[in-house]
DRENGUMAR-470502 format. One line per field, with one value per residue (C-alpha): residue number from 1; residue in one letter; x, y, z. Coordinates in steps of 0.02 Angstrom, whole numbers. Layout:
// residues N
pos (NUM, ...)
code (A, ...)
xx (X, ...)
yy (Y, ...)
zz (Z, ...)
END
This chain:
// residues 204
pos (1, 2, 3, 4, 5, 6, 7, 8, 9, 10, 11, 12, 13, 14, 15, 16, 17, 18, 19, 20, 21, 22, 23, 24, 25, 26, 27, 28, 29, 30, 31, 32, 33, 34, 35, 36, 37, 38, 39, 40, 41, 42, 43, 44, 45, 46, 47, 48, 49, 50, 51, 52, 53, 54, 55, 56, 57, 58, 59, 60, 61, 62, 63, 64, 65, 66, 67, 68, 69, 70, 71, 72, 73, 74, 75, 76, 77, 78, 79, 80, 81, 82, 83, 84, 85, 86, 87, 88, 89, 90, 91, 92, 93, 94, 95, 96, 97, 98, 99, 100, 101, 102, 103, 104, 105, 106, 107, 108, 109, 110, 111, 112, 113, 114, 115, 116, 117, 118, 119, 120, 121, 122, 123, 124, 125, 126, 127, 128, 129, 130, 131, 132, 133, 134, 135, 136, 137, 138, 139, 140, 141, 142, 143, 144, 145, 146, 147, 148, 149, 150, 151, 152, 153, 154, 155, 156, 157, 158, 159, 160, 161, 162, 163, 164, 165, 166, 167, 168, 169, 170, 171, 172, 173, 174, 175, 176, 177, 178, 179, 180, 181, 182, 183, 184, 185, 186, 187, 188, 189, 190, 191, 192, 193, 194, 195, 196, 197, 198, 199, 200, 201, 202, 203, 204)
code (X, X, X, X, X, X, X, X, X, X, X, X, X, X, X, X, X, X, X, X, X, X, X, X, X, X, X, X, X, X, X, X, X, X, X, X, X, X, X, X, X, X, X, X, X, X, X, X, X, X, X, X, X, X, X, X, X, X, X, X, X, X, X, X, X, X, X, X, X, X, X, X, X, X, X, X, X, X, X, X, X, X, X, X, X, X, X, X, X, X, X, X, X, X, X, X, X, X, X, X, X, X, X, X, X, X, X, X, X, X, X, X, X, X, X, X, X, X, X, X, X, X, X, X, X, X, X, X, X, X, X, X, X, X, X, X, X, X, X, X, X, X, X, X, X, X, X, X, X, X, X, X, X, X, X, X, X, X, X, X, X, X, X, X, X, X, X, X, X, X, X, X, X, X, X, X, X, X, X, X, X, X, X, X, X, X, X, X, X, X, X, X, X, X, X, X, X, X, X, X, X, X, X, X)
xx (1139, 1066, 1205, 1209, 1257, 1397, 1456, 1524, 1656, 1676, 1506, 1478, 1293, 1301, 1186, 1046, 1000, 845, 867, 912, 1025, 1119, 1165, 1207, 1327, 1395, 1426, 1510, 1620, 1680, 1725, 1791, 1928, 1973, 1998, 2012, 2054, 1930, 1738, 1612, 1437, 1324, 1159, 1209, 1049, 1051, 1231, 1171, 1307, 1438, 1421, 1405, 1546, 1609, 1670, 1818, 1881, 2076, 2058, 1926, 1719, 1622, 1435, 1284, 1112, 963, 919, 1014, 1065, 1145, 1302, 1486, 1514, 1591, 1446, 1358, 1196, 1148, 1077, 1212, 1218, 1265, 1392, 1458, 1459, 1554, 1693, 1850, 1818, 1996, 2042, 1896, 1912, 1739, 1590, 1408, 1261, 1131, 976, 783, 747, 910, 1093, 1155, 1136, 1246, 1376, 1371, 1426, 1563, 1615, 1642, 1744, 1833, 1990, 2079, 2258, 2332, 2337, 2230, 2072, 1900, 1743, 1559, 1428, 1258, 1045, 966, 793, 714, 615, 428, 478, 546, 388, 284, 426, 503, 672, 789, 858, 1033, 1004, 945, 1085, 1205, 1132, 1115, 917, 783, 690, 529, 571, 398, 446, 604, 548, 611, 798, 834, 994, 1035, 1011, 1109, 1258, 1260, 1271, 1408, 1506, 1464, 1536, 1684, 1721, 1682, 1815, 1960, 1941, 1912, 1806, 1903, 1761, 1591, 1451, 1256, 1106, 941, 765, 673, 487, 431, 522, 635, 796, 969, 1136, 1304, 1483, 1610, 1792, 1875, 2052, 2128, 2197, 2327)
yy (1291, 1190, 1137, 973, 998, 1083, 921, 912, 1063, 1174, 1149, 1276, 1281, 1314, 1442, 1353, 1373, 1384, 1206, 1059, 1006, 1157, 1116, 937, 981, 1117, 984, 839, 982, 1039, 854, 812, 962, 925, 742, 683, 513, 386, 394, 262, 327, 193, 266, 337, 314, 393, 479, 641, 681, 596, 706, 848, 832, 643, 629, 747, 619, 613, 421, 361, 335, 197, 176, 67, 66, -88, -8, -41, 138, 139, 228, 240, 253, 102, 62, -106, -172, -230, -176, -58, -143, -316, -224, -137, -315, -390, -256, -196, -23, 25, 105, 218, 388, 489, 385, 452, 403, 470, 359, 365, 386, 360, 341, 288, 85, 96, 196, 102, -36, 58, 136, -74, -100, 44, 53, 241, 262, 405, 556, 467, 595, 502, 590, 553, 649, 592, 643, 634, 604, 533, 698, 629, 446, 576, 680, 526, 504, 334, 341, 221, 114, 141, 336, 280, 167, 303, 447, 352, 402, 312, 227, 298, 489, 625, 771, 682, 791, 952, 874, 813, 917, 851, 684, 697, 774, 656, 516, 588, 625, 429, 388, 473, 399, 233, 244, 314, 472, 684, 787, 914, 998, 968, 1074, 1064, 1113, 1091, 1089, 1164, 1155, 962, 823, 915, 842, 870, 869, 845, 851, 781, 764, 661, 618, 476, 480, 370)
zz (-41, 106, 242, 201, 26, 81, 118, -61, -56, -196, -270, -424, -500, -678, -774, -833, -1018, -1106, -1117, -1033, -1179, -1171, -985, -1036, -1158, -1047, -893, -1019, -1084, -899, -862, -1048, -1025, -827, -859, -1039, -1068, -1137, -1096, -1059, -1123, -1018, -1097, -1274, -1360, -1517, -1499, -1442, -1348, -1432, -1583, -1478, -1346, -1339, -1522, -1455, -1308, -1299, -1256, -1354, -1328, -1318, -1274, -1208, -1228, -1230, -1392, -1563, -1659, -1814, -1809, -1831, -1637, -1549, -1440, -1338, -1348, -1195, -1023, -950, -760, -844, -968, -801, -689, -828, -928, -893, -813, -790, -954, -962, -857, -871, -831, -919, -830, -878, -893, -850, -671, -549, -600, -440, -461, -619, -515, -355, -493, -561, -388, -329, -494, -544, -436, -458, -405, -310, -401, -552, -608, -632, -708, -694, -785, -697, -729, -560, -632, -446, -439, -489, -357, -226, -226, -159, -37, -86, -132, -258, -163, -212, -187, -7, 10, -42, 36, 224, 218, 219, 77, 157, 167, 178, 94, 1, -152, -33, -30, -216, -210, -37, -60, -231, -151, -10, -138, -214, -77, -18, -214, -180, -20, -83, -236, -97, -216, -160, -260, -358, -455, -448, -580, -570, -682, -624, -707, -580, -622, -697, -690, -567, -657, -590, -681, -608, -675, -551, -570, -413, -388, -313, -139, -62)
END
């Protein structure tokens, strides 16, 4: 691991699978068991993950996606940022971002929201899909904004996992929170996607 994603302490890469939904599953299971409590699913589509992992949250589920899916999962139909700009975020305890492209706009909306108290443990299960925007060196601007670099970066593609673990170390700082676990998958070759488990605890 480079230096600067050191930064985030404690950092464990998880054996990747044969497939990328093995690793998702894997991730959402590491975060369901260190946190528990109820989960917010901000891009459920079809329920995926709720039927593999979610289903069994102490707390309760519920989801979001643009998209209507028939099911018997408690979920919203609507564009996650405006479901996020306008909920209650304080009973839910594991936050699932995982949507096309960047997560990090969603969770610089949760991270202004979601207050965590002392002690409290807060989960975040996030898809770093920048990979293909990163290779033509622009970056999201909420990854930029996170991350302190600059929108315009040559050779961003070369510090995904940098500029991911920057971000989350910004995230944690932001919610007055230190990171107690943090797990990654990667598909390498592609899309170059990146998962990440976090679990972060409140500080006083």
């Amino acid at each position: 691991m480079s230096k600067m994603g050191e930064r985030v302490a404690g950092m464990v890469k998880v054996n990747n699978h044969d497939a990328s939904l093995a690793d998702k599953i894997d991730l959402r299971n590491r975060v369901l068991d260190a946190v528990g409590g109820r989960v917010l699913d901000c891009f459920a589509g079809d329920g995926v993950m709720h039927a593999a992992v979610w289903h069994r949250a102490p707390g309760g589920y519920e989801g979001c996606d643009i998209k209507y899916y028939p099911s018997d999962r408690l979920a919203f139909v609507i564009d996650a940022r405006r479901m996020l700009r306008n909920i209650d975020l304080a009973p839910f305890s594991i936050f699932d971002v995982d949507c096309y492209g960047s997560p990090w706009e969603p969770v610089i909306i949760i991270a202004a929201r979601r207050r965590v108290a002392p002690g409290e443990r807060i989960g975040f299960v996030l898809t770093e899909g920048s990979g293909m925007k990163l290779k033509f060196g622009a970056l999201p601007g909420a990854l930029s904004t996170l991350s302190g670099a600059k929108a315009l970066l040559p050779g961003a593609n070369r510090a995904g996992k940098e500029l991911a673990t920057r971000a989350i170390a910004a995230l944690a700082k932001r919610m007055r929170c230190t990171i107690e676990h943090i797990w990654m998958a990667e598909r390498a070759k592609g899309t170059a996607m990146l998962y990440f488990g976090v679990v972060m605890v409140g500080i006083e």
